[in-house]
C-alpha positions, -999 to 999 in steps of 0.1 A, spaced: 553 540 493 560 515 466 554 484 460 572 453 443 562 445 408 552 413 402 579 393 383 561 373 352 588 343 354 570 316 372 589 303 404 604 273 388 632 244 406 651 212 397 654 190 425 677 159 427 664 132 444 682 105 462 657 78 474 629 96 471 597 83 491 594 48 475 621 52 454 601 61 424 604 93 407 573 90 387 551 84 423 571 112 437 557 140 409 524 128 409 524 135 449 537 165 446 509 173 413 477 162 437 491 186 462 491 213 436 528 216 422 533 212 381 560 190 377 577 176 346 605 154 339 636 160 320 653 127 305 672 124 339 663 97 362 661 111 391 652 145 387 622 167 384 613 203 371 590 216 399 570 251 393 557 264 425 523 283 422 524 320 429 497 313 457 518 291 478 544 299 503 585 291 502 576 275 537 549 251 524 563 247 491 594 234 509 575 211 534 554 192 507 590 190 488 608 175 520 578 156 530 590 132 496 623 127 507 627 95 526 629 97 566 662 82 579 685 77 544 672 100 513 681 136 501 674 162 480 692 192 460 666 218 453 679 248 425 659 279 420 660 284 383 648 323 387 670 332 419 701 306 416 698 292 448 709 259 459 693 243 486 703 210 502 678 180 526 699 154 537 679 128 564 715 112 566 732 136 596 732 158 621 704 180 607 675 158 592 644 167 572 658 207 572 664 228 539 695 246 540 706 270 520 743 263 504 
């Protein structure tokens, strides 16, 4: 039986914000850094480099991300730098506060 090797790139995203919670960026990545994400930010106002750590979950990972998105009007566009997938959270629809994959 074998197993998976352990890729060394770190599990690293840009996510787009559109009203975040509060509408501040800056209050967004310290959230998401007292929940234990690294986060930095490019010279971009609304965005954020996120790394996810290797000891959390997609599934968590992606509920303290949607958890800063606000309720009824905000969204988000999450990219997966190591797997080039696009994810999209739009509160504004038919499907709120769910992370679909485009």
């Amino acid at each position: 039986m074998s197993r998976k090797k352990k890729s060394s790139q770190p599990w690293e995203y840009v996510g787009e914000f559109n009203r975040c919670r509060g509408d501040n960026i800056r209050k967004c990545g310290r959230r998401l850094s007292k929940k234990g994400i690294q986060v930095t930010f490019p010279p971009h106002k609304t965005a954020i480099k996120i790394t996810r750590p290797e000891s959390m979950s997609f599934a968590q990972f992606a509920g303290i991300v949607r958890a800063e998105v606000q309720p009824r009007i905000g969204s988000l566009l999450l990219m997966s730098k190591r797997t080039g997938n696009v994810f999209i959270c739009n509160n504004h629809g038919n499907r709120p506060n769910r992370l679909l994959r485009v």
